[in-house]
N, C-alpha and C positions, 0 to 999 in steps of 0.2 A: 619381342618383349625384352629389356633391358634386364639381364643379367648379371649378379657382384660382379664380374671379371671384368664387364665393360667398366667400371670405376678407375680411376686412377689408384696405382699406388695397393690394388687388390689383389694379392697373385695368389695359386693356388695353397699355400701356407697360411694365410690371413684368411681364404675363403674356410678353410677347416676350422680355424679357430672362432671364425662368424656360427658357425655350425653349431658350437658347442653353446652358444649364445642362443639358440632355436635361428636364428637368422639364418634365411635360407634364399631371399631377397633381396631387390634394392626396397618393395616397401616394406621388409618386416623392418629394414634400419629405423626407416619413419617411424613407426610403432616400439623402436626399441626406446625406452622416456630415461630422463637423467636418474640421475642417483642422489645429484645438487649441485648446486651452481657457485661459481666463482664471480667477484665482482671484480674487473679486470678494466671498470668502465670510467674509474677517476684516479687522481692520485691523491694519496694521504700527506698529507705534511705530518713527517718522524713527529713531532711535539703531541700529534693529537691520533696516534695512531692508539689502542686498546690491549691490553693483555690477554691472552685465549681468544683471539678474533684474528683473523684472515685482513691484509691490509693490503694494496700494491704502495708501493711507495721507490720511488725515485732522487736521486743526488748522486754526489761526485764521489768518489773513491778517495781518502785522507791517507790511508795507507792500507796496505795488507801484509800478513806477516803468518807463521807457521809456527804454531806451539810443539813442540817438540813434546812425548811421551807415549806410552805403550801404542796409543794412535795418535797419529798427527793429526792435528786440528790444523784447516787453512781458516784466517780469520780475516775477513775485510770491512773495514769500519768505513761509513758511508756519512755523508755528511748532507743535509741542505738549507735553505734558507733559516730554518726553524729549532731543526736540533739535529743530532746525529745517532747510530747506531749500530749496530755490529750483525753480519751476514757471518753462519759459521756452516763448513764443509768438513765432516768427518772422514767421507768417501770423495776423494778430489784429484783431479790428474795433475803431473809438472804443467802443462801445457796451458790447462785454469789456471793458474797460481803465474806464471808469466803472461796472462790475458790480462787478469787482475788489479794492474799496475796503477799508483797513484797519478790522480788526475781524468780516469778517465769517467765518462756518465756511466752511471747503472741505472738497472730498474728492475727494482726484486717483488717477486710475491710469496708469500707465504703464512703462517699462523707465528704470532707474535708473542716471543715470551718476555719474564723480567730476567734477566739474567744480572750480575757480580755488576757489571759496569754499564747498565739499563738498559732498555729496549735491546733486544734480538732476534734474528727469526733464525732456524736451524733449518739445512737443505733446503730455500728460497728457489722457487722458480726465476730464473734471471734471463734479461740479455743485456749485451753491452755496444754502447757507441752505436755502428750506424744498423746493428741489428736490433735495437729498438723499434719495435712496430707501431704505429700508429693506436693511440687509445679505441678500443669496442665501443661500438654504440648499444651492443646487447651484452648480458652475461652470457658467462662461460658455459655451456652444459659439461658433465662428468658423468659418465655413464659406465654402468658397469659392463665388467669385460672378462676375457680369460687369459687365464698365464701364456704370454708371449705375445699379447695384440695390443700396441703401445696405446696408450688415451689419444695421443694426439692421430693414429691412424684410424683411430675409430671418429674423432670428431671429424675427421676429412671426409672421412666415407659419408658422415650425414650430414654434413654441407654440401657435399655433391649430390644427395638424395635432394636437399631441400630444394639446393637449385635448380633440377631437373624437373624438380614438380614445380616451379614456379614461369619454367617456362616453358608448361607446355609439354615437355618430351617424356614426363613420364603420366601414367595413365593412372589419375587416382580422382575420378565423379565423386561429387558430392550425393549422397543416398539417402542422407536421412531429407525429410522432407521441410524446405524451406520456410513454412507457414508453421512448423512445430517449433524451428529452432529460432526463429523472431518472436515468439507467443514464450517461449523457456527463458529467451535473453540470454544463449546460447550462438560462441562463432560458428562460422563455417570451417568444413574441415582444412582448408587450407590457412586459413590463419591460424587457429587451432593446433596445428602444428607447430608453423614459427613461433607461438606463442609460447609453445612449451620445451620447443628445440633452442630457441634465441629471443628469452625474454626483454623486455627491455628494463633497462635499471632502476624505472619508477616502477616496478612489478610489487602489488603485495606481496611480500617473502612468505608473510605467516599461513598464506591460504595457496603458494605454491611448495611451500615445504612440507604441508599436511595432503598436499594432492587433491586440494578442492578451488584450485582456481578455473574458474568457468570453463577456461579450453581445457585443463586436466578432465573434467567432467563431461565435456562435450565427444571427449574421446572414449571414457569408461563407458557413455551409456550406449555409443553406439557400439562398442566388444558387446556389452550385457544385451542389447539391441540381436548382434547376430547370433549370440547365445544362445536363446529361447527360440527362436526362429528356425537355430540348426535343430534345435530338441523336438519343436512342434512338425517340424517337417518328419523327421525322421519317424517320432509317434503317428505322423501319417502314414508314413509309409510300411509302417511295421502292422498297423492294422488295415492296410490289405493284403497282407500274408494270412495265409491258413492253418491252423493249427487243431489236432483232434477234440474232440468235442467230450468232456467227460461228464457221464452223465451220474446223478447219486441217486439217489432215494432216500427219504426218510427213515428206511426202515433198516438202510443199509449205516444211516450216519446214526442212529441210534446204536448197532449194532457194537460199531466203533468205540461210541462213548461208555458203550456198559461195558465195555472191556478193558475200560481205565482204572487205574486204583483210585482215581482221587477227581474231583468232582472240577470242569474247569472253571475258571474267573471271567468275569463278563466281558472281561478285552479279549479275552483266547477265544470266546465265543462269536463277537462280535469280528472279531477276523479271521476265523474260521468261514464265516458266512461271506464274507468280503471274496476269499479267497473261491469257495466255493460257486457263485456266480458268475467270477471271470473262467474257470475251467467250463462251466456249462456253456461256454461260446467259441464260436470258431475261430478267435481271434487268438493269437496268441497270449496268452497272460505275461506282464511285467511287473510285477509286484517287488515293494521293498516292504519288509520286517523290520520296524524297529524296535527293541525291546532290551529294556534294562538287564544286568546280570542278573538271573534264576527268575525272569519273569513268565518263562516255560512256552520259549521257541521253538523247542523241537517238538513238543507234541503238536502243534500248530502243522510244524511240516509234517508230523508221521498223520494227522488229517488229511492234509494234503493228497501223500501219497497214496492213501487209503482208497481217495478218488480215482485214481489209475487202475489200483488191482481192481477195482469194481468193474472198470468196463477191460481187464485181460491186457493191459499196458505196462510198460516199464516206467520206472522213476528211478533218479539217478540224485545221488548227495554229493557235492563234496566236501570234505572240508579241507583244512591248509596245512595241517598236522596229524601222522599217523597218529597218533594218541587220539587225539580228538574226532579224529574217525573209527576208531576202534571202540569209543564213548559210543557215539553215534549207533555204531552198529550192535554195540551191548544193549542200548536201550528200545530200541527198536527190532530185537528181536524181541524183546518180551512184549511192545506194543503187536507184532504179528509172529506170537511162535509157531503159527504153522505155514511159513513161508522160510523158505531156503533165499538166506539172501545171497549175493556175491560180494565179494569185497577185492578190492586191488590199489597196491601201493606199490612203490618203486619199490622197495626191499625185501619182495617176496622172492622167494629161489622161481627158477627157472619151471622145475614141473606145477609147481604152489600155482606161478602165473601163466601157464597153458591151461592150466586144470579153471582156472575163474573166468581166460577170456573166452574159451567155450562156454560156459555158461552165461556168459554176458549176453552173446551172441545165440543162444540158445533158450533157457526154459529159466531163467533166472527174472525174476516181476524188479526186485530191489536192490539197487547197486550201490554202493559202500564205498569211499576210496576218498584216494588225497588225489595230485596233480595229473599222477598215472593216468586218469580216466581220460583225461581227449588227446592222450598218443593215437598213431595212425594208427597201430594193428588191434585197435579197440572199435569192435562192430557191434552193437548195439542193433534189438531184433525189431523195435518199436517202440522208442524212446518216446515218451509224452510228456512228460515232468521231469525238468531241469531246477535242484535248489543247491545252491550255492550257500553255501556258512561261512562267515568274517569274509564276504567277498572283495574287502579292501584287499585283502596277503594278496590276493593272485591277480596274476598279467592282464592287463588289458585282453590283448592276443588270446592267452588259455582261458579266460570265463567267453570269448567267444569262438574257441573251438571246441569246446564243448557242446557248446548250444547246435553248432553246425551237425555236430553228430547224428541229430535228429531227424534234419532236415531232406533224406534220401528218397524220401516218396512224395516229399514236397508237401510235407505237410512241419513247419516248425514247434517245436516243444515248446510248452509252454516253463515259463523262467518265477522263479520264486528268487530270491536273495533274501538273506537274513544276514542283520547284523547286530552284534550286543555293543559296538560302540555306538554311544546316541550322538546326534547329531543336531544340536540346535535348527531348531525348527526353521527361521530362515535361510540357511545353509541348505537345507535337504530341501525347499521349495524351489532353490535355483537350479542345484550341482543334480538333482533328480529330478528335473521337471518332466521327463520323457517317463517316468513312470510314476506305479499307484502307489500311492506309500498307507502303507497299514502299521499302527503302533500300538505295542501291548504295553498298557502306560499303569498295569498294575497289577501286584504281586502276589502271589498266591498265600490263601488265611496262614496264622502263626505264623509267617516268616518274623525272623525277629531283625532287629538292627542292629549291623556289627558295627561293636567297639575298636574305634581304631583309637592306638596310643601311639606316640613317638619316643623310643627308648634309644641312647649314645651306645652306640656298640662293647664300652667299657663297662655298662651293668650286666652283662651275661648271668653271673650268681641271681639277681631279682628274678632275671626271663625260665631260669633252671628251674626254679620254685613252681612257677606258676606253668612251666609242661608238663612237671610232675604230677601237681593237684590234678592237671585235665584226663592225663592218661588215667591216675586212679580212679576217678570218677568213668571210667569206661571208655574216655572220648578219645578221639584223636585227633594229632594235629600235622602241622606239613610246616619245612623249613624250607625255605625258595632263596636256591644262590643263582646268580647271575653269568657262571662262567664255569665250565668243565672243567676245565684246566688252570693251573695261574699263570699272570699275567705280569710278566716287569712295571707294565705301563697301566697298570689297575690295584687298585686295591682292595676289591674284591676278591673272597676266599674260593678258591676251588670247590666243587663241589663236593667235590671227592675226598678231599682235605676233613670239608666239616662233616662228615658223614663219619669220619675214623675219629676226629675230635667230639662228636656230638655220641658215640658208642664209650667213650671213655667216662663223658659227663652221665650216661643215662646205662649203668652196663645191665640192668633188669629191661630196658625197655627194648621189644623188638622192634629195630629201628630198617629203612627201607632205604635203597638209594634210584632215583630214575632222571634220565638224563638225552638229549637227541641223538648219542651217539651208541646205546646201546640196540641192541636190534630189535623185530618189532616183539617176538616174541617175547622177549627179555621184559621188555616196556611193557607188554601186554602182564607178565606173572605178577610183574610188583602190583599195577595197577591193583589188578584183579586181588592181589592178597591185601591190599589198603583198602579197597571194597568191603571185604569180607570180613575185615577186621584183626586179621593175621597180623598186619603191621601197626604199631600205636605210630611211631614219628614216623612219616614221611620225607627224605631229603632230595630235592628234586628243583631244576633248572627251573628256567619258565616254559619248559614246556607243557608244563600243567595248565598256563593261563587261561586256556577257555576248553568248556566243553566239560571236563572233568566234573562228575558229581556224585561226593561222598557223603551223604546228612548227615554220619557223625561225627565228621571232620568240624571240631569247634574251635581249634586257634590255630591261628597262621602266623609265620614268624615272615618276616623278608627282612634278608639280610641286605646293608646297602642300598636299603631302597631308595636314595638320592639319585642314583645312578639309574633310573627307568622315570618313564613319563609317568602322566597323570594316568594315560587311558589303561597303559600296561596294569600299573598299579590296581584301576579297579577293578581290571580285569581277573587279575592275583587275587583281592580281597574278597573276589565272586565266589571263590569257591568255598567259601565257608559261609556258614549261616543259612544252607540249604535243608537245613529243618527245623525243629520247632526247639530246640533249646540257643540258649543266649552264648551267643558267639562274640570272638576278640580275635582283631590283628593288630600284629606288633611291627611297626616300622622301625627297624634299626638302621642308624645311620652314624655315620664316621663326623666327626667336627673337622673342621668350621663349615659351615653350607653357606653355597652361593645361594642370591636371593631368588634364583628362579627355583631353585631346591626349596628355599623356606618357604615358598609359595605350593610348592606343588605338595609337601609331605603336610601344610597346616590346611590344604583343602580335605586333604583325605580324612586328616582327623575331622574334621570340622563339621563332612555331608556324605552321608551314603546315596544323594539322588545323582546318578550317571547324568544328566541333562544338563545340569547345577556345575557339573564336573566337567564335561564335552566345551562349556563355553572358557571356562577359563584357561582352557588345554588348547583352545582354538587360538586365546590371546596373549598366551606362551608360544606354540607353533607354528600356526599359520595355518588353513584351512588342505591346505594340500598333504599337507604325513595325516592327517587327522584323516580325509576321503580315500586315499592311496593315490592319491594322483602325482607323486612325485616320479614314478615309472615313467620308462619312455613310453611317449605317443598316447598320454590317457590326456582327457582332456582336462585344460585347466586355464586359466585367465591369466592372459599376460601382463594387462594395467591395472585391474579391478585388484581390490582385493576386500576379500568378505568379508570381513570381519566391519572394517572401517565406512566400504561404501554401502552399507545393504539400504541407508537408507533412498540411495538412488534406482534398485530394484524396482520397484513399485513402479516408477516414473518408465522405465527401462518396459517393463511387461507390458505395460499401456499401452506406450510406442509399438511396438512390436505385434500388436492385435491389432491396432488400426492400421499399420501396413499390410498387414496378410492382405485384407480387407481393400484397400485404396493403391497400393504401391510393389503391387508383385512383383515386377520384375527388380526392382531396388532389392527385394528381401534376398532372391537369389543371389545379388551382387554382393549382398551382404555376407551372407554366409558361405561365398565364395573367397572373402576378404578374409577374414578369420580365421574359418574353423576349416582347414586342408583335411582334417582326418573326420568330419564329423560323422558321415553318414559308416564308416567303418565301426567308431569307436561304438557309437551311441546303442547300436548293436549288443550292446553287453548290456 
């Protein structure tokens, strides 16, 4: 099998920097598609060349000459049949500058300005006299690359790929099946290829520079093609593993519910029951949680786990923040206060963490923790229920060494996931097709709708007013800075800054400071006295973003909020409005805002539905920070992108059912093609 190092011109320097490309390949080069194309395929006569537009154009050299100041300009003015123009070099050798000399032919390319004395290009791709290459019959591709691997070593490399697949020597079958792609008026994939590696100059632009020209497409549906394929296989093969069988009773899920304070909402119940018939089977359960901020996930999971102690099982939580595992585990002792649970986080002392993983290991039903829990020296006595919270934070790798924990008597735990960032519904039918997705699509009675406002950081005296009014009315509220410490390169306040500035503005109020770098205990007192009501203001990082719930927490301040995304932000607004009086967040931000800032802070004012929120965060983002797929080795689409193609999905699913069905051995070649880490990742 052909190797990068067999390519000309590839040495081990250039293979690392392919690397950092995911190129690992000679076909991932095929599969690596342009960024945009150069027309390199005619010459422009100077008279009719365009301003802000890309021209090659050719003539003879009239003179060149060197502007002398702080930086030398080389300047060479070019002349041809038609009119003439001026090439300028700010970065230029002696060596150019005596190449350059009057009389001889050029042929420059680049983007064309108006300059002082007309038409100009600034640092022109050029060559001269008899390095002149013959005109392209195809455009240029431009592809992206990384620091140190020149355009022109990468375009070599996938002219060499091209060539090698065209004759023959390199091994890439046609899979998708020939009677779909004549019936779609879809190429095949080797034209398909050169179509979108070296298009030809009559190419529609407008439906190759949006990504939908036929071979663009013919290649996304077959990625999307070995997508579903790697996901249906692997959902096969994950249900013939065995997993403990938990059984309930009526009498035992009654028991559960009378011992809630508050009565659930028919989504909580309706996926309660969801969740409750996959643990009654041998199969492992894969369930995803979707559920707006305070749509009341965790009682969902303390049902969950409910089913384990009934049949003498462990269940295991994690979440991604000690905070929010210390939530976790405050709340859920009062769902079972007569259960000793365990809890373990990286910053427990030394005897704190022998003393838990004996009991992990031991007589402990319910276990509590952040990343801690799937280190090696964590034994687990009968592990049955695995849930994970925001399992975007965490590794690919850790949500599936966790899961492995279970697995010692061969029998797999079963996996819950929960997440409060929603996810457009098309998105989660691709990026999760391997498992069941359950959504809690509504809120519990009296929740009210928080007012969000946008205040310029310079009315502080209006925002003083109105903490004041809230504390004296009983309530309390929380100030969220963005940075521990300050920053030269931020303008963002330390936390700690406004916590001594916000005691100055407030000196009656008991005000609180929590932050990631305080220990857990430390994080744990404040919490617990903002709980309890001890603290009116709260001043605290974002590590409060999820998890945290205070009902009489009514206004939220964020400072800076320009400076955090959409998802962060509703995440931050989630903590307030968790009870029945009318709640406000205040977005402060610094002027002037970019427009992806004015987009993101006039969504927030504008809609409290997460859903509403998820797609436009998707079409600021990109669907990869939005699923956590930006880590190494989680899976994620190399051509496709979700947002734009989903209406090729559909078509994509289709295919990929009637191959199960008719084209077996194609589906393995397929997702042999593709997806190198599927059957690992898919796992989580």
């Amino acid at each position: 099998m052909l190797q990068l190092s067999d390519l000309n011109g590839i040495g081990p320097a250039a293979i690392d920097k392919l690397k950092q490309l995911n190129i690992e390949s000679v076909l991932d080069l095929l599969f690596h598609l342009p960024l945009r194309y150069e027309n390199k395929t005619c010459i422009t006569p100077i008279d009719q060349v365009r301003s802000l537009q890309p021209a090659l154009v050719e003539g003879v050299i009239s003179k060149s000459f060197v502007i002398q100041g702080k930086r030398p300009i080389l300047v060479c003015e070019i002349a041809d049949d038609s009119s003439s123009m001026q090439l300028k070099f700010f970065n230029f050798y002696y060596s150019q500058k005596i190449k350059m000399r009057s009389g001889k032919r050029i042929r420059a390319y680049g983007e064309v300005n108006q300059g002082m004395h007309g038409p100009e290009m600034i640092h022109p791709e050029f060559w001269l006299d008899k390095d002149i290459p013959p005109l392209s019959d195809r455009l240029t591709a431009i592809y992206p690359k990384s620091e140190g691997l020149p355009q022109k070593r990468l375009q070599n490399a996938v002219q060499q790929a091209l060539n090698l697949l065209q004759s023959g020597q390199l091994d890439m079958a046609e899979l998708l099946p020939k009677e779909w792609l004549s019936q779609a008026r879809l190429p095949d994939l080797q034209t398909a290829l050169k179509d979108v590696h070296q298009p030809p100059p009559d190419v529609d632009m407008t439906r190759l520079m949006s990504g939908r020209h036929p071979s663009q497409e013919r290649l996304k549906i077959e990625e999307m093609v070995s997508h579903f394929l790697a996901l249906q296989a692997i959902r096969e093969r994950h249900q013939q593993q065995q997993a403990p069988q938990l059984f309930y009773s009526a009498a035992q899920k009654k028991q559960f519910l009378d011992r809630l304070p508050f009565v659930l909402t028919g989504a909580q119940q309706r996926v309660l029951q969801e969740i409750a018939t996959d643990l009654s089977r041998q199969i492992p359960m894969q369930r995803l949680i979707q559920g707006d901020v305070g749509s009341g996930k965790t009682v969902v999971a303390a049902g969950a786990i409910d089913h384990a102690l009934a049949n003498g099982q462990q269940a295991v939580l994690m979440a991604p923040t000690s905070i929010l595992a210390e939530q976790h585990r405050l709340t859920l002792t009062e769902y079972f206060p007569d259960i000793d649970i365990a809890f373990l986080s990286g910053r427990l002392n030394a005897q704190d963490r022998r003393e838990q993983l004996a009991k992990i290991a031991g007589d402990a039903r319910i276990i509590i923790g952040t990343h801690a829990l799937f280190q090696d020296e964590v034994l687990y006595r009968d592990l049955a229920l695995v849930i994970i919270d925001e399992q975007h934070r965490f590794g690919v790798h850790q949500r599936l060494s966790l899961k492995n924990k279970g697995a010692d008597n061969n029998l797999m735990p079963h996996t819950l996931i929960m997440t409060a960032t929603p996810i457009p519904r098309t998105l989660a039918q691709v990026v999760y097709a391997n498992l069941d997705v359950s959504v809690i699509d509504e809120l519990p009675p009296n929740r009210q709708v928080i007012n969000t406002v946008l205040l310029d950081n310079q009315k502080m005296p209006q925002l003083a007013e109105r903490i004041k009014a809230a504390c004296q009315r009983g309530e309390q509220a929380y100030w969220v800075c963005t940075l521990v410490e300050e920053s030269e390169h931020l303008r963002a306040k330390a936390a700690a800054d406004t916590y001594e500035e916000l005691k100055a503005w407030f000196p009656h109020l008991n005000i609180g400071l929590v932050h990631g770098r305080l220990k857990n205990d430390e994080k744990a007192a404040v919490m617990a006295a903002f709980k309890d009501g001890g603290i009116q203001l709260l001043v605290a990082t974002t590590v409060i973003e999820v998890g945290v719930d205070v009902p009489n927490a009514t206004l939220m301040v964020i400072e800076n909020a320009e400076r955090l995304g959409l998802s962060q932000l509703h995440q931050l607004r989630g903590r307030v409005g968790r009870g029945s009086r009318q709640s406000h967040c205040v977005l402060m931000y610094q002027s002037p805002l970019s427009q992806n800032a004015q987009i993101r802070l006039s969504t927030m004012r504008d809609t409290n539905d997460g859903f509403e929120i998820a797609k436009i965060d998707l079409k600021l983002r990109g669907p990869g920070e939005i699923l956590g797929t930006r880590q190494k080795g989680a899976m994620q689409f190399r051509l496709v992108n979700l947002e734009t193609d989903k209406d090729l999905f559909l078509q994509a699913k289709n295919l990929a059912q009637s191959m199960q069905k008719s084209h077996p051995k194609q589906c393995r070649a397929l997702i042999h093609r593709w997806q190198r880490q599927a059957a690992t990742l898919a796992k989580v």
